[in-house]
C-alpha positions in Angstrom: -1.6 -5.1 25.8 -2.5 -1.9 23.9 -5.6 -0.4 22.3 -6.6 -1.7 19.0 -8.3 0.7 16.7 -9.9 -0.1 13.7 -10.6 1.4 10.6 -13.1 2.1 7.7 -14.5 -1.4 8.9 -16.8 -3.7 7.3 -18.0 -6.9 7.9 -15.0 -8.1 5.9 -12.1 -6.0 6.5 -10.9 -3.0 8.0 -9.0 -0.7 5.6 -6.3 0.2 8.7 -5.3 -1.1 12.1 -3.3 0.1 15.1 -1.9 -1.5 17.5 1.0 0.1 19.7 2.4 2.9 17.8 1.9 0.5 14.3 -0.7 1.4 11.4 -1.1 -1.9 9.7 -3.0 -0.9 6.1 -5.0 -3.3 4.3 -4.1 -4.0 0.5 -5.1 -1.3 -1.8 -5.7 -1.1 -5.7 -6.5 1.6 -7.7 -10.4 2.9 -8.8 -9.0 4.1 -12.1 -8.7 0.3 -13.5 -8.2 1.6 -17.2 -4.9 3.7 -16.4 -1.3 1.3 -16.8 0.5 -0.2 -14.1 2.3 2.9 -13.5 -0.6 5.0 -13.2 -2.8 2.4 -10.9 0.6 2.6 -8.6 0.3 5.9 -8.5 -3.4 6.3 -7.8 -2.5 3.1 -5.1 0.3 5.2 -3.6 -1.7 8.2 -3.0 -4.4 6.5 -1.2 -1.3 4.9 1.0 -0.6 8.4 1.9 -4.3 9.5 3.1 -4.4 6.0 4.4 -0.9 6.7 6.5 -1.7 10.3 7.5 -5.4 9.4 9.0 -3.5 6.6 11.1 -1.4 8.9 12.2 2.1 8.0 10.5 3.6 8.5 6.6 5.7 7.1 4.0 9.1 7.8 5.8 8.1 5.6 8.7 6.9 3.0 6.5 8.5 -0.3 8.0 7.2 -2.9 5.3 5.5 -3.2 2.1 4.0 -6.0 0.2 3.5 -5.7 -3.2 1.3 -7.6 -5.5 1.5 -7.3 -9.5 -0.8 -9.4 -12.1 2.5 -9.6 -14.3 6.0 -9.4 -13.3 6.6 -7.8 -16.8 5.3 -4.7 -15.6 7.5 -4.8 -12.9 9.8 -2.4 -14.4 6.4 0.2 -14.2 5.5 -0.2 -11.0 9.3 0.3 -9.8 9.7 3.7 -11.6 6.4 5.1 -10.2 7.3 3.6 -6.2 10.9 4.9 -7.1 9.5 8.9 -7.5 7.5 8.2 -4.5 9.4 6.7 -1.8 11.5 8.8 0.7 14.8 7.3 -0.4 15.8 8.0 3.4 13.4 6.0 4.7 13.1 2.7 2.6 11.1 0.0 4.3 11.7 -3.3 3.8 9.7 -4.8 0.3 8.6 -7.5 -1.2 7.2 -7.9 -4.6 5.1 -11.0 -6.2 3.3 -11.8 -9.4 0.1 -12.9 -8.2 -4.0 -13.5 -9.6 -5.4 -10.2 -8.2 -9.3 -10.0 -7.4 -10.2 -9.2 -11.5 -8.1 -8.9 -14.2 -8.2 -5.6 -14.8 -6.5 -5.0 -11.6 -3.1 -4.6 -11.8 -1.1 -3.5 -8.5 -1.9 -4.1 -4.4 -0.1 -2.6 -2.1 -0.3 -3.6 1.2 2.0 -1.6 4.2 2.9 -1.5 7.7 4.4 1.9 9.4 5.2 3.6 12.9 2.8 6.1 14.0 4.3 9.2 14.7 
């Protein structure tokens, strides 16, 4: 069975989840909604790192990621900024969609699933 522990819960969502040695992290977007993609995947990729080390895991045990853009012509943006992130050891398995994100000045979620350490 396992423990379930739950995260920076609201009524709504929590922001993490663990379950049996797996942090399961809730989409995140960036607060700086005026920077470019690359910049809101940074911003989004740092707070996947808190996010990771206060679950008790980090980036090289990510397993998955899901990745949502507003416009797959930023793609390119988003790549080169996960691309200087990512432990190139360690590359979880990814996918990456165009989709309508909550408002249109957001342009990047990322949404990931790691083993605790």
């Amino acid at each position: 069975m396992g423990t379930i522990t739950r995260k920076n819960s609201d009524s709504r969502l929590s922001r993490a989840v663990t379950h049996n040695g797996t942090a399961y992290l809730a989409g995140l977007t960036a607060d700086n909604r005026k920077a470019p993609m690359k910049g809101q995947t940074e911003e989004v990729l740092k707070k996947i790192d808190e996010a990771l080390k206060s679950a008790g895991s980090n980036k090289s045990r990510l397993l998955s990621a899901m990745i949502y853009i507003s416009d797959m012509s930023l793609k390119a943006q988003m790549d080169e900024a996960w691309a200087a992130w990512i432990d190139p050891a360690n590359t979880p398995a990814r996918a990456c969609v165009q989709a309508q994100l909550g408002t249109p000045d957001i342009l990047v979620e990322i949404m990931v699933v790691a083993a605790q350490e």
